[in-house]
C-alpha positions as CSV (number, residue, x, y, z in Angstrom):
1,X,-38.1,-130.0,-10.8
2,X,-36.0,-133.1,-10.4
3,X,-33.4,-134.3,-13.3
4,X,-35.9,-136.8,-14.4
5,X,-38.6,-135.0,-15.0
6,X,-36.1,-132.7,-17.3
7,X,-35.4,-135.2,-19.3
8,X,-38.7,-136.6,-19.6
9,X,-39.6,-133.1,-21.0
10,X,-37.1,-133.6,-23.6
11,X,-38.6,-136.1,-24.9
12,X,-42.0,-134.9,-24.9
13,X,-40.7,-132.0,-27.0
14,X,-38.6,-134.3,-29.6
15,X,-41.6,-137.4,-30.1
16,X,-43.5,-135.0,-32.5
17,X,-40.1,-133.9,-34.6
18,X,-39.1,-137.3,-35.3
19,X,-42.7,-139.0,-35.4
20,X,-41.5,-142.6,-34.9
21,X,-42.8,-145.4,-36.5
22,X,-44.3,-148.2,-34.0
23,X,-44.5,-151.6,-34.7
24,X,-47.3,-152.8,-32.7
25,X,-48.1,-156.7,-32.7
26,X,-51.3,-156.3,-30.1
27,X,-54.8,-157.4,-29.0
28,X,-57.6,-156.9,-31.1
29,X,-60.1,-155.5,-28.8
30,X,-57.4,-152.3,-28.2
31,X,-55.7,-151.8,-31.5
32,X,-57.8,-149.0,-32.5
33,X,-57.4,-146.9,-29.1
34,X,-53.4,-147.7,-29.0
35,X,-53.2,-146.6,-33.1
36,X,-55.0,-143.5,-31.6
37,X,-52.8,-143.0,-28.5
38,X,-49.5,-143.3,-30.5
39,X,-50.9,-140.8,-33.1
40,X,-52.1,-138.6,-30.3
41,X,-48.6,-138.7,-28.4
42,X,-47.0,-137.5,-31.9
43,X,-46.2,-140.8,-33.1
44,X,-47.0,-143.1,-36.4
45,X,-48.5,-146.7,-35.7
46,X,-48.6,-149.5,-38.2
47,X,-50.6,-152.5,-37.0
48,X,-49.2,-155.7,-38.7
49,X,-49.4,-159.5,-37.3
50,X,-48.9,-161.7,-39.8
51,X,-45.7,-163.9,-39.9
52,X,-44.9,-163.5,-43.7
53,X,-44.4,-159.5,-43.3
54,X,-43.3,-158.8,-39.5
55,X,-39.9,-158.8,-40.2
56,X,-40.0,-156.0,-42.9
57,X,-41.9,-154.1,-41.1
58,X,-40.2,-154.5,-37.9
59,X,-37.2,-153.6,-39.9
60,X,-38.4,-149.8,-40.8
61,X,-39.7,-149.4,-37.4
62,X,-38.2,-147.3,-34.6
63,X,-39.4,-149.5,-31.9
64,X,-41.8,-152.8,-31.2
65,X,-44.7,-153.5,-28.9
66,X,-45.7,-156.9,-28.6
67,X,-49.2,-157.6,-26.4
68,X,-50.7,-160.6,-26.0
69,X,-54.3,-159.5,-24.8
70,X,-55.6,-161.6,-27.7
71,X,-53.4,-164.5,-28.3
72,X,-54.0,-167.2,-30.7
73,X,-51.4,-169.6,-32.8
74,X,-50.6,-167.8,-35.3
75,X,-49.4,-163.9,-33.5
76,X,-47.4,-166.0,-31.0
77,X,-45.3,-167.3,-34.0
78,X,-45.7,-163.7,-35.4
79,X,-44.4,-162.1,-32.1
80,X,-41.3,-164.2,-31.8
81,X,-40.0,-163.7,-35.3
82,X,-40.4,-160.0,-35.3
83,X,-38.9,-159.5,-31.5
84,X,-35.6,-161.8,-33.0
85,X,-35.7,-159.5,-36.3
86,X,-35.7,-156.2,-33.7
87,X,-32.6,-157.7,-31.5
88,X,-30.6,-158.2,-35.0
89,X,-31.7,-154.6,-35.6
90,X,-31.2,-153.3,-32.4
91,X,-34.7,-152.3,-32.5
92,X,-36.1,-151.7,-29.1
93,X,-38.8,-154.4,-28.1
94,X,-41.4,-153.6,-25.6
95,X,-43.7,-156.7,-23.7
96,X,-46.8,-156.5,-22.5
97,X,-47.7,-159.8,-20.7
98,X,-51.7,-159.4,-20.5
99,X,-53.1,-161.6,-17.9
100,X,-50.1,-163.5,-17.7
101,X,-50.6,-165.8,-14.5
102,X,-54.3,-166.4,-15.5
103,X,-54.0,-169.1,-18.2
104,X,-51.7,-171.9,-19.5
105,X,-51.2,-170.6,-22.5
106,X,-50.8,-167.1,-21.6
107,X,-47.8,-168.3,-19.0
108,X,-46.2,-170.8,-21.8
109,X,-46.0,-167.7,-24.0
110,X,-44.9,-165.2,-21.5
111,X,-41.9,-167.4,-20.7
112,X,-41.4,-168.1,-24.3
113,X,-41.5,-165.1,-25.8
114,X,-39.1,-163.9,-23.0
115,X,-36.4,-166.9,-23.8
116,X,-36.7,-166.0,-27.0
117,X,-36.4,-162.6,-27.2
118,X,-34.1,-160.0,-25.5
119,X,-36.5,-157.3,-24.6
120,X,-36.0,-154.0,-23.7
121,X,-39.0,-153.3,-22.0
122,X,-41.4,-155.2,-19.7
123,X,-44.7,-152.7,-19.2
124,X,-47.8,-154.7,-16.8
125,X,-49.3,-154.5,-13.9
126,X,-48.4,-156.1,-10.6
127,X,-49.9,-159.0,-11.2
128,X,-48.2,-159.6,-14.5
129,X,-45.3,-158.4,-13.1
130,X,-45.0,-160.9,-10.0
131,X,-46.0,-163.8,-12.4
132,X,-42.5,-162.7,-14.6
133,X,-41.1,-162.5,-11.3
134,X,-41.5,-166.3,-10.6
135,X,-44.7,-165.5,-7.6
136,X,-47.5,-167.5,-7.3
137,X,-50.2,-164.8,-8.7
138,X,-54.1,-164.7,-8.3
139,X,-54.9,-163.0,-11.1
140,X,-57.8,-164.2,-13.1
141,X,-58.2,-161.9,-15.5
142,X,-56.1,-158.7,-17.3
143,X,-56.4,-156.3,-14.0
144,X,-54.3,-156.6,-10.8
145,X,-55.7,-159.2,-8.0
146,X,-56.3,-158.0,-5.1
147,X,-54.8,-160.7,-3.3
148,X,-51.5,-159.9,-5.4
149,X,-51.5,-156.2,-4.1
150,X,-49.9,-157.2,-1.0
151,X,-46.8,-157.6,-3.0
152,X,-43.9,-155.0,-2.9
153,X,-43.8,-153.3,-6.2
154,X,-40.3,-151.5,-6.0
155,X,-38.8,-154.9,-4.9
156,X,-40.5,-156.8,-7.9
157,X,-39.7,-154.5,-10.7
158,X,-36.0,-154.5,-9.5
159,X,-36.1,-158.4,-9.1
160,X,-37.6,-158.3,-12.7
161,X,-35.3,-155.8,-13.9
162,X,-32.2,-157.7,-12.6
163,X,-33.4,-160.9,-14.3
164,X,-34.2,-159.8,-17.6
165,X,-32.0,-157.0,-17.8
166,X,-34.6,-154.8,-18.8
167,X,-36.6,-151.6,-17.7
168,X,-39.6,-152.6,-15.9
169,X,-42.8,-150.7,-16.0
170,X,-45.6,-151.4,-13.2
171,X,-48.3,-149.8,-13.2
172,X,-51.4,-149.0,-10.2
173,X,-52.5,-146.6,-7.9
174,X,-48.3,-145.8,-7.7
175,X,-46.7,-147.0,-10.7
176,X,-42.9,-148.3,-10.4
177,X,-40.6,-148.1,-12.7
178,X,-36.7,-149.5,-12.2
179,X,-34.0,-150.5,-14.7
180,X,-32.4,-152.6,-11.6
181,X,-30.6,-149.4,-10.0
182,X,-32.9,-146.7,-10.5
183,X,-36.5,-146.5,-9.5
184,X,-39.0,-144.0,-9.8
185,X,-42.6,-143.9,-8.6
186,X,-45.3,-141.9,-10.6
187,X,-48.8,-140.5,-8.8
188,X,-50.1,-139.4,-12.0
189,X,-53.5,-141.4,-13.0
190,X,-57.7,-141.3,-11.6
191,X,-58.9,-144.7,-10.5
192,X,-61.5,-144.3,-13.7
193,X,-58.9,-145.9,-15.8
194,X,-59.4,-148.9,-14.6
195,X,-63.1,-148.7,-16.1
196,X,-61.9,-148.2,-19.8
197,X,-60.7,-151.2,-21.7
198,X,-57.1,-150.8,-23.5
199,X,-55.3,-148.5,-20.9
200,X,-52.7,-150.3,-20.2
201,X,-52.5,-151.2,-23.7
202,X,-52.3,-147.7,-24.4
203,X,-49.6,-147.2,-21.8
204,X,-47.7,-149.7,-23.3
205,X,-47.8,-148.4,-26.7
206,X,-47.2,-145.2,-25.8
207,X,-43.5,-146.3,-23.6
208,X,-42.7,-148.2,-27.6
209,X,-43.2,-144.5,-29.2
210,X,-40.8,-143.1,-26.4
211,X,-38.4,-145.4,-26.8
212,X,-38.4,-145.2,-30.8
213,X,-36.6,-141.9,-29.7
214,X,-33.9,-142.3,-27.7
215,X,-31.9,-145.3,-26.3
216,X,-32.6,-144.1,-22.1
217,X,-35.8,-147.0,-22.4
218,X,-36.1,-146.1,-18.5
219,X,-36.8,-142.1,-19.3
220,X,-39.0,-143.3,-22.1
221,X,-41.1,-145.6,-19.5
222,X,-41.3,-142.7,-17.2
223,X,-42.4,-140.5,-19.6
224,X,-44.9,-142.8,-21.7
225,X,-46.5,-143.7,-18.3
226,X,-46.4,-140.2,-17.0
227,X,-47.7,-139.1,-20.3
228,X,-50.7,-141.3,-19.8
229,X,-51.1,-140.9,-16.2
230,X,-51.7,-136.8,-16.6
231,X,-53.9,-137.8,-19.9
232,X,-56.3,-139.8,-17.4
233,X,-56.2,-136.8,-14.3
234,X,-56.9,-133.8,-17.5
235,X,-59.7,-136.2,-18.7
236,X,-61.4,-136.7,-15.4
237,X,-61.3,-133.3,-14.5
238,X,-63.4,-132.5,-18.0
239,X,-65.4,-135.6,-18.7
240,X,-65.3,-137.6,-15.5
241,X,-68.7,-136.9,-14.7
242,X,-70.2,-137.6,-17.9
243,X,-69.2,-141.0,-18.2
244,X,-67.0,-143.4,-19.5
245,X,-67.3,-143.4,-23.1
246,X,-66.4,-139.4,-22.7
247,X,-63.4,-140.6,-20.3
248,X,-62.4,-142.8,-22.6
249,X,-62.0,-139.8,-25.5
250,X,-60.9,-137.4,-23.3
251,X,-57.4,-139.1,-22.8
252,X,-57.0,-139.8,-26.6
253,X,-57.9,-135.3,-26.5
254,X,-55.2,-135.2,-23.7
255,X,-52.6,-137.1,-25.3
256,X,-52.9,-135.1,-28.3
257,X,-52.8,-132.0,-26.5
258,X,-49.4,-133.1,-24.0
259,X,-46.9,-131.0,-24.4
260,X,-43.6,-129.8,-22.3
261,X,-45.8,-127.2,-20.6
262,X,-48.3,-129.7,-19.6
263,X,-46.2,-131.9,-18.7
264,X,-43.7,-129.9,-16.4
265,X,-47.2,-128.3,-14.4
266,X,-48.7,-132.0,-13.6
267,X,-45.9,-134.6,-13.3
268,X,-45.8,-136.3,-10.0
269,X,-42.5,-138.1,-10.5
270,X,-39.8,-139.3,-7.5
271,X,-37.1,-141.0,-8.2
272,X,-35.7,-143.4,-5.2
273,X,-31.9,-144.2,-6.0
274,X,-30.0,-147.5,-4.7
C-alpha cells in the first residue's frame, strides 16, 4: 500500500468523527442525490442558494461546493458572494464547471466565477477541464466529448493546476488528479456511471466533505473520487444487472457503508511524481 492510499484512509476514518458541514450551492436536478451522498460519506449537507443568506451560511461551513449544472441569474450572483465570503474565511471552495465549453453563459460564468474567486478545488471532466484549460472543447452537453478524449489528461490537470493554483480533479475511465507537482491516477469506477444523472455531482460533493477535514485538498480529491469510484464498482457488482434505478441506490448503500477496510481492499490508486 502506497503512502497515499494511507492517508486517504485516514481520512476515511476521521469524516464520520468530525461530520463536516457542506455548503453546497448546486444544480437542481442533483441536489437530492449529493445531500444523500455527503450524508452517506459521514458528512452534513445544507443546501442554500439564495444571495441574502450564503454568506452566513458559508461562514459555519467546513467547506463549499459551488456547481453550475443549473445556472440561472440569481445562483451566479449567489455563487460569487459566498466563494469571496469562503476566501475571507479561509473556507475551502470546491468548482464544478458543468458543461462548461457547451454554452455562452456557462463559459462567461466559469471564467467569472474563477476571477472572482480563489478556489481550492476544480473537480470535472475532461472536457470541462480542457475548456478551463483555454482548449477549444466539443462538448455539447455535461459528459466528456468524444472528440475531446484525445486530449492528455495528466498534462491538462497540471496545466490547470499550475494556472489556478489549485487541485485538479478529472474524472473518466482513469481519473487524474494533480496539485501541479503531484499526480495520481485512480481505476476505481464501472462505465454504468455514466448512465445515472448526478455522479459527478456527487463526486464533487463528496471531495467538498473531504476537504471540510483537513487542509491536504489533493488527499481529499483522491479520496472523495476514490470513495465514489469503489461506491460505483460495490454497486455494480450487487445491482448492476437489475438496472439503473437499483445502480443508482446502490452507490448512495456503498457510500454509506465505506469504511477504512473497504477502502484499503479496493483502491486502485498510483501516484506518478514530477
Amino acid at each position: 500500500m502506497n503512502h497515499l492510499t494511507k492517508s486517504c484512509i485516514e481520512l476515511i476514518c476521521d469524516i464520520r468523527k468530525k461530520t463536516p458541514l457542506i455548503h453546497n450551492i448546486t444544480n437542481y436536478v442533483t441536489v437530492n442525490d449529493c445531500a444523500n451522498a455527503i450524508l452517506a460519506i459521514g458528512a452534513s449537507p445544507i443546501m442554500a442558494d439564495d444571495a441574502s443568506e450564503v454568506e452566513e451560511i458559508v461562514s459555519i461551513a467546513s467547506a463549499l461546493v459551488i456547481n453550475i449544472g443549473t445556472l440561472n441569474e440569481r445562483t451566479i450572483e449567489s455563487m460569487i458572494i459566498a466563494g469571496k465570503k469562503a476566501n475571507k474565511l479561509h473556507i475551502p471552495v470546491i468548482v464544478d464547471p458543468v458543461g462548461a465549453g457547451a454554452s455562452s453563459l456557462r463559459n462567461k460564468t466559469t471564467r467569472e466565477i474563477l476571477s472572482q474567486v480563489k478556489i481550492d478545488v476544480l473537480r470535472g471532466n475532461l472536457s470541462e477541464i480542457s475548456f478551463v484549460a483555454g482548449l477549444s472543447v466539443s462538448t455539447k452537453g455535461v459528459d466528456t466529448a468524444k472528440e475531446d478524449q484525445k486530449n492528455d489528461a495528466t498534462d491538462i490537470a497540471k496545466i490547470v493546476a499550475d494556472k489556478l493554483s489549485c487541485v485538479v480533479g478529472i474524472t473518466g475511465e482513469v481519473d487524474t488528479i494533480s496539485d501541479g507537482v503531484r499526480v495520481a491516477k485512480i481505476a476505481n469506477g464501472n462505465k454504468l456511471m455514466t448512465q445515472v444523472t448526478g455522479t459527478g455531482c456527487m463526486t464533487s460533493a463528496i471531495v467538498g466533505s473531504f476537504c471540510g477535514i483537513t487542509t491536504d485538498y489533493y488527499t481529499a480529491t483522491v479520496t472523495g473520487i476514490t470513495a465514489m469510484g469503489i461506491s460505483g464498482d460495490i454497486a455494480f457488482e450487487k445491482t448492476g444487472a437489475v438496472g439503473t434505478g437499483s445502480f443508482h441506490i446502490g452507490i448512495i448503500d456503498a457510500l454509506s457503508n465505506m469504511n477504512s477496510d473497504c477502502f484499503s481492499e479496493r483502491a486502485k490508486i498510483d501516484e506518478i511524481k514530477y
